[in-house]
C-alpha positions as a printed Julia matrix, in Angstrom:
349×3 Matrix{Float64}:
  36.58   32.78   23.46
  38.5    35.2    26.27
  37.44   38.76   25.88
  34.74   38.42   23.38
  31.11   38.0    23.45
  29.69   34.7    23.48
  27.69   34.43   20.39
  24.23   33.71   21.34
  22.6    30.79   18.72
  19.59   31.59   17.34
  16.53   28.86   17.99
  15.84   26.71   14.81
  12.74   27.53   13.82
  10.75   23.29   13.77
  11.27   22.19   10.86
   8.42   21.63    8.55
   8.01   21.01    4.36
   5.7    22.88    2.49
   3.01   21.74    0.2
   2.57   24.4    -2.97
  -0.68   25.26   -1.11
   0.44   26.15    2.1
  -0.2    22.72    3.83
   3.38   21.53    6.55
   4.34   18.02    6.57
   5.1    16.61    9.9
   7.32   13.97    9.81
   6.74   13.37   13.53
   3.12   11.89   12.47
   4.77   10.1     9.22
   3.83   12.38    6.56
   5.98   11.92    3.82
   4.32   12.78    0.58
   4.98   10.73   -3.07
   6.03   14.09   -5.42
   7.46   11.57   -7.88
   4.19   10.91  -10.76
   6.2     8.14  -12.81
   6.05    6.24   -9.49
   2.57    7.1    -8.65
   1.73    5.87  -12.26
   3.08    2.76  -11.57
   1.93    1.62   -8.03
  -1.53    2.18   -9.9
  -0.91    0.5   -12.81
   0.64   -2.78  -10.58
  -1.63   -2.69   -8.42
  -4.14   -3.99  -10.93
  -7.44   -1.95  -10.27
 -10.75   -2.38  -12.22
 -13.11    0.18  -13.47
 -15.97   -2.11  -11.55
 -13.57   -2.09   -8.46
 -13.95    0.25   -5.04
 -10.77    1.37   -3.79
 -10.02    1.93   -0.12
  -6.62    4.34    0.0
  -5.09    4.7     3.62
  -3.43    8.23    4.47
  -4.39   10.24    1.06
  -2.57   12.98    1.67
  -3.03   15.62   -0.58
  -4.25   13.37   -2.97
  -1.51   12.75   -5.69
  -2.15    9.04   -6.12
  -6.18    9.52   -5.36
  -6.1    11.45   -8.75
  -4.79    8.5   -10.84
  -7.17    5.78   -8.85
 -10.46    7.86   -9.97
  -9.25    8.0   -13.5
  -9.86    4.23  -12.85
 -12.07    3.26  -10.07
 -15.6     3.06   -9.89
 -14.98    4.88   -6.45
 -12.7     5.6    -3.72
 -12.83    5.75   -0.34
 -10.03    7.47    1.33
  -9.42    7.46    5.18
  -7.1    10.76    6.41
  -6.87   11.19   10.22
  -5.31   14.65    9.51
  -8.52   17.72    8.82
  -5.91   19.77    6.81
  -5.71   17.19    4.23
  -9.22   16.21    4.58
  -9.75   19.92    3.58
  -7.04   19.83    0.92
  -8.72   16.83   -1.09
 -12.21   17.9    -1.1
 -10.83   21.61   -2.37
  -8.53   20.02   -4.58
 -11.78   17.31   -6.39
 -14.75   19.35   -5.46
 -16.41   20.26   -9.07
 -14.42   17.89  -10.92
 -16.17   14.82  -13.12
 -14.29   12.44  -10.09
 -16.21   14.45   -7.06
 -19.29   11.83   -6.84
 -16.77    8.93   -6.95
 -14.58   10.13   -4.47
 -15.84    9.39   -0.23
 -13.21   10.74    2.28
 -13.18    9.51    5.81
 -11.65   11.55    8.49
  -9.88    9.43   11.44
  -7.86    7.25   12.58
  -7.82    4.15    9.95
  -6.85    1.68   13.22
 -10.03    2.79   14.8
 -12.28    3.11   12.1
 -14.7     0.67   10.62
 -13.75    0.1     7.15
 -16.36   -0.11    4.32
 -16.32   -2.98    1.52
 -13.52   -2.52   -0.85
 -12.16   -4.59   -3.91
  -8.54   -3.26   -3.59
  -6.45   -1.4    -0.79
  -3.54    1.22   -1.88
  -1.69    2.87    0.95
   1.29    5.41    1.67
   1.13    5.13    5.42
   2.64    6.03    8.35
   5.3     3.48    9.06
   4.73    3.35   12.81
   1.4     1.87   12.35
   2.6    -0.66    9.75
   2.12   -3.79   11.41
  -1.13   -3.57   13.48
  -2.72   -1.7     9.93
  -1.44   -5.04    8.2
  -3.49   -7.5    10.94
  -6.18   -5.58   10.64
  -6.46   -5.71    6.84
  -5.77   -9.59    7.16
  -9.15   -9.56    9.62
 -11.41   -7.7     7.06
 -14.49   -9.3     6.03
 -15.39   -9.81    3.32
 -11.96  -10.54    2.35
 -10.49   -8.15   -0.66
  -8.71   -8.91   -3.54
  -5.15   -7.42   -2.8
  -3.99   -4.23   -0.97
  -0.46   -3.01   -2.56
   0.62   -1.11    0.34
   4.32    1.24    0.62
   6.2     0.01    3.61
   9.51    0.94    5.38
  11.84   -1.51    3.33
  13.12   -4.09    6.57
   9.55   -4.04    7.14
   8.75   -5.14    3.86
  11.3    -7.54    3.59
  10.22   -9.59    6.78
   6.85   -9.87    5.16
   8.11  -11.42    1.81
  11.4   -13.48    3.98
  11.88  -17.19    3.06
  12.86  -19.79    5.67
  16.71  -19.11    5.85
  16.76  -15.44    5.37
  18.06  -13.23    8.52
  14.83  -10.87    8.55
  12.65  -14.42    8.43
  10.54  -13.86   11.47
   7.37  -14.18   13.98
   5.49  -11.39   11.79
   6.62  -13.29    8.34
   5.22  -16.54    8.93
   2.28  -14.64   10.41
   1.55  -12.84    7.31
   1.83  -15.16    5.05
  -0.59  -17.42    7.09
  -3.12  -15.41    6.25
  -2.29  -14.22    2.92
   0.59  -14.41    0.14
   2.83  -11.62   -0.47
   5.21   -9.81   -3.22
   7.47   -6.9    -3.61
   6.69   -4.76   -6.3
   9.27   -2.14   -6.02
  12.06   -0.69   -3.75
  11.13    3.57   -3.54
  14.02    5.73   -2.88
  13.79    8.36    0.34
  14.3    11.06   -2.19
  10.86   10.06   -3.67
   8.67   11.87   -1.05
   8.23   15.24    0.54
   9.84   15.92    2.92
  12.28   12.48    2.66
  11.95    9.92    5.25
  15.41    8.66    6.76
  15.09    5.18    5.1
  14.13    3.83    1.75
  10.99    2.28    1.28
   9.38   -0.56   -0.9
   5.98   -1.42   -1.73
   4.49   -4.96   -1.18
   1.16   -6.78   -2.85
  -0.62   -8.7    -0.1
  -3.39  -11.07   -1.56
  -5.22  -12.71    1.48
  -5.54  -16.47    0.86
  -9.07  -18.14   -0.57
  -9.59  -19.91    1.01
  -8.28  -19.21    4.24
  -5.98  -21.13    6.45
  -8.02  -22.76    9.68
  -6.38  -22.22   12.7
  -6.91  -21.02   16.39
  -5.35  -17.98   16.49
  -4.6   -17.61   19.77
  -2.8   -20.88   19.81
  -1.34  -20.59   16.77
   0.37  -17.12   18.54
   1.01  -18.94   21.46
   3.47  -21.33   19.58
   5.25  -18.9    17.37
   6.33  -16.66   20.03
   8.1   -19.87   21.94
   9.3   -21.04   18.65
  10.77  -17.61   17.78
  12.19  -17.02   21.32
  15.57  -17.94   19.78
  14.96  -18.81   16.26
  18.42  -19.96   15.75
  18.1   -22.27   17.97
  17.12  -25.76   17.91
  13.81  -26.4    18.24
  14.89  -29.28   21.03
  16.87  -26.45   22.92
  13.74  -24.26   23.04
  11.47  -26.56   24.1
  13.86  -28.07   26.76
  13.71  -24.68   28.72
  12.25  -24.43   32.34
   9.84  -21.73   31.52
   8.5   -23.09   28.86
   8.2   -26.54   29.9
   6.23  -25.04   33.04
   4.06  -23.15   30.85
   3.14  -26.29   28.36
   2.53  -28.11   31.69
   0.07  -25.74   33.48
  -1.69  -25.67   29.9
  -1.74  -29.65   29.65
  -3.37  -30.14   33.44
  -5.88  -27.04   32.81
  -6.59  -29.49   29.6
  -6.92  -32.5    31.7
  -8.97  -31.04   34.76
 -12.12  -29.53   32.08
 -11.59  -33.12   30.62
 -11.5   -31.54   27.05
  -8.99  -33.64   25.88
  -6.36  -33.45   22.61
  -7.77  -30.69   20.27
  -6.57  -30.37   16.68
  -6.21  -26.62   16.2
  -7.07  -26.54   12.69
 -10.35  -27.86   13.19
 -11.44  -25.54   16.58
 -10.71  -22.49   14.47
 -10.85  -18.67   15.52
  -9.44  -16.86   12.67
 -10.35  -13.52   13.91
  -7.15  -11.59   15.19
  -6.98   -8.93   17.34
  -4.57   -7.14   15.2
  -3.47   -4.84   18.37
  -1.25   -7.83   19.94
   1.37   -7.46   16.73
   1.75   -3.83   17.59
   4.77   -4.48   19.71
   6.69   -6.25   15.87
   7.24   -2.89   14.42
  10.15   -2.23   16.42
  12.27   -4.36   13.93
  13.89   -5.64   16.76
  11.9    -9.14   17.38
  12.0   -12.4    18.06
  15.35  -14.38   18.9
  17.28  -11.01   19.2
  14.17   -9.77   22.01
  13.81  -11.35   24.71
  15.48  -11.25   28.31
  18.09  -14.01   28.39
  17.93  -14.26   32.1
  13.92  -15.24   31.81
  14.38  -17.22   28.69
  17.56  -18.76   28.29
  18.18  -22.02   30.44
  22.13  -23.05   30.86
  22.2   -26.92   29.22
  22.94  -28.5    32.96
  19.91  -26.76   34.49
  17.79  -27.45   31.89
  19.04  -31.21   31.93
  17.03  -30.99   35.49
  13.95  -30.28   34.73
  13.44  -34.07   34.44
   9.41  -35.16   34.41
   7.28  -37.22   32.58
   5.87  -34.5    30.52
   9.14  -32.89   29.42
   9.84  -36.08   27.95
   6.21  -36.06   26.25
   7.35  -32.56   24.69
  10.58  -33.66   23.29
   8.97  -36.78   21.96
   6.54  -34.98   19.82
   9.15  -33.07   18.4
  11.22  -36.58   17.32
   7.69  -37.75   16.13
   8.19  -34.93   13.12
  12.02  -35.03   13.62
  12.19  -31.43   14.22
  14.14  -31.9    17.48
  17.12  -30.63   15.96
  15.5   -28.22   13.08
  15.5   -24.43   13.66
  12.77  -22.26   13.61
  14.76  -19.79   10.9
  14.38  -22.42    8.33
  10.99  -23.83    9.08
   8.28  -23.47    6.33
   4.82  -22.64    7.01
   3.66  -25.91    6.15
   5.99  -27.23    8.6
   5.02  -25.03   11.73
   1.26  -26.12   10.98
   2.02  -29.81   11.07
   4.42  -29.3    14.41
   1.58  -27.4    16.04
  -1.19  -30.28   15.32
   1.68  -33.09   16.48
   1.52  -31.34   19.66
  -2.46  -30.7    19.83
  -2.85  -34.37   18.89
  -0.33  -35.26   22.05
  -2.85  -33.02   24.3
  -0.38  -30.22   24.64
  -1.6   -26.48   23.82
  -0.3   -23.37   23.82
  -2.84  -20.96   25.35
């Protein structure tokens, strides 16, 4: 304003929540809190836990819902990576009749070796939702369920049907390896401080038995299938690059004279659950990748005329799929595409 003094702002002091005991929340690190008990109460009570069963909670906090699982629980084990809360919840249980039952772990859950455990219940961080999902899908032995409070699209691609828009790579992943519900949709307001999205909490119950499949290949195939899962699965597969890529595969095949491999009998279940880090973006599959690598105008592709191109597109009219989509493929359906093209010779790592 001419001829008065620029008011100077004062700095905003960073803004962290309080705990009643002192503790600051820091949202950067995904520390939202559950203050609401009704809702505590009943992610216990769905999540189904015995008094013989040990309990594995991910990101404690200061220990709201760890209270109502060693009312319950023969024991807990509870992984924090943050020392402040480590502190808070052996202050908070130290002397109490659930002390001996409780075991907390301090550091980082991705990087930790996890003990046996019956049943998993987690508030976590959402940035480390999907590798902390692969890596519960890898645990051996297998548990019974982990009931787990999500970012809501997140949670939603892991429970999509074929057909729904947020049906994806890291849904048909999932449910590979395991069968999922929602249990309930949690409002922001729910936590301390509130998040900037609503969340919802899933039940993941790894399948028994387990679905046989070479997990590398099996990744292999999804990501070219979910390249543009709108798609037909003839226009995918008609593409330069990935008719080049199927190729090298097939004469690496050839040359170590291994021959046609059925993928769900040369099985590697274990995942490295790092490689589905890059899915928690939100932003996968068909609406991902770089048109100008991936996307073949119909008259070029229409010259990448060989033998083996035509190979490729006539395993897909074997299971008529040439002109299905990969949006509204079932898992059944991906498994028995996958072993038509094994059984042709053609692989996909």
């Amino acid at each position: 304003m001419a001829g008065g003094k620029a008011k100077k702002e004062k700095a905003k002091p960073q803004q962290h929540m309080p705990y009643q005991g002192g503790i600051s929340f820091h949202k950067s690190k995904g520390q939202h809190i559950l203050k609401n008990p009704l809702l505590v109460d009943s992610i216990v009570q769905k999540s189904g836990v015995k008094p013989t069963d040990v309990v594995l909670e991910i990101g404690p906090g200061t220990g709201n819902l760890t209270k109502k699982l060693l009312e319950i629980a023969k024991k807990v084990v509870a992984v924090e990576i943050d020392p402040r809360m480590v502190l808070e919840l052996q202050r908070r249980f130290q002397g109490t009749p659930h002390s001996n039952r409780l075991t907390v772990i301090q550091g980082d859950v991705l990087k930790t070796e996890l003990p046996y455990f019956d049943i998993c219940v987690a508030n976590i961080p959402y940035q480390i939702s999907s590798p902390l999902t692969f890596k519960l899908l890898n645990h051996q032995p297998a548990f019974r369920a982990a009931i787990i409070m999500f970012q809501r699209e997140f949670a939603m691609r892991l429970v999509a049907q074929p057909g729904d828009k947020l049906y994806c790579r890291l849904t048909v992943n999932t449910q590979l390896h395991a069968r999922v519900f929602h249990l309930l949709k949690v409002g922001r307001n729910n936590f301390r401080p509130p998040p900037k999205v609503d969340s919802s909490v899933v039940r993941i119950e790894p399948r028994k038995p387990r679905i046989e499949v070479k997990q590398k290949e099996w990744d292999g195939f999804l990501r070219i299938c979910f390249n543009r899962k709108n798609k037909t699965l003839g226009s995918i597969f008609r593409q330069k690059s990935v008719i080049s890529l199927l190729e090298k595969n097939y004469r690496t095949v050839l040359a170590l004279g291994l021959g046609p491999v059925d993928s769900s009998k040369e099985s590697d279940t274990k995942m490295d659950f790092a490689s589905f880090g890059d899915d928690q973006g939100m932003e996968m599959d068909d609406d991902g990748a770089d048109e100008d690598e991936m996307e073949v105008e119909d008259g070029e592709a229409d010259e990448v005329q060989s033998e083996f191109k035509d190979k490729v597109l006539a395993v897909l009219r074997e299971g008529d799929f040439e002109e299905k989509r990969s949006s509204k493929l079932t898992l059944q359906e991906f498994l028995y595409l996958l072993s038509l093209f094994n059984k042709a010779g053609i692989h996909f790592c």
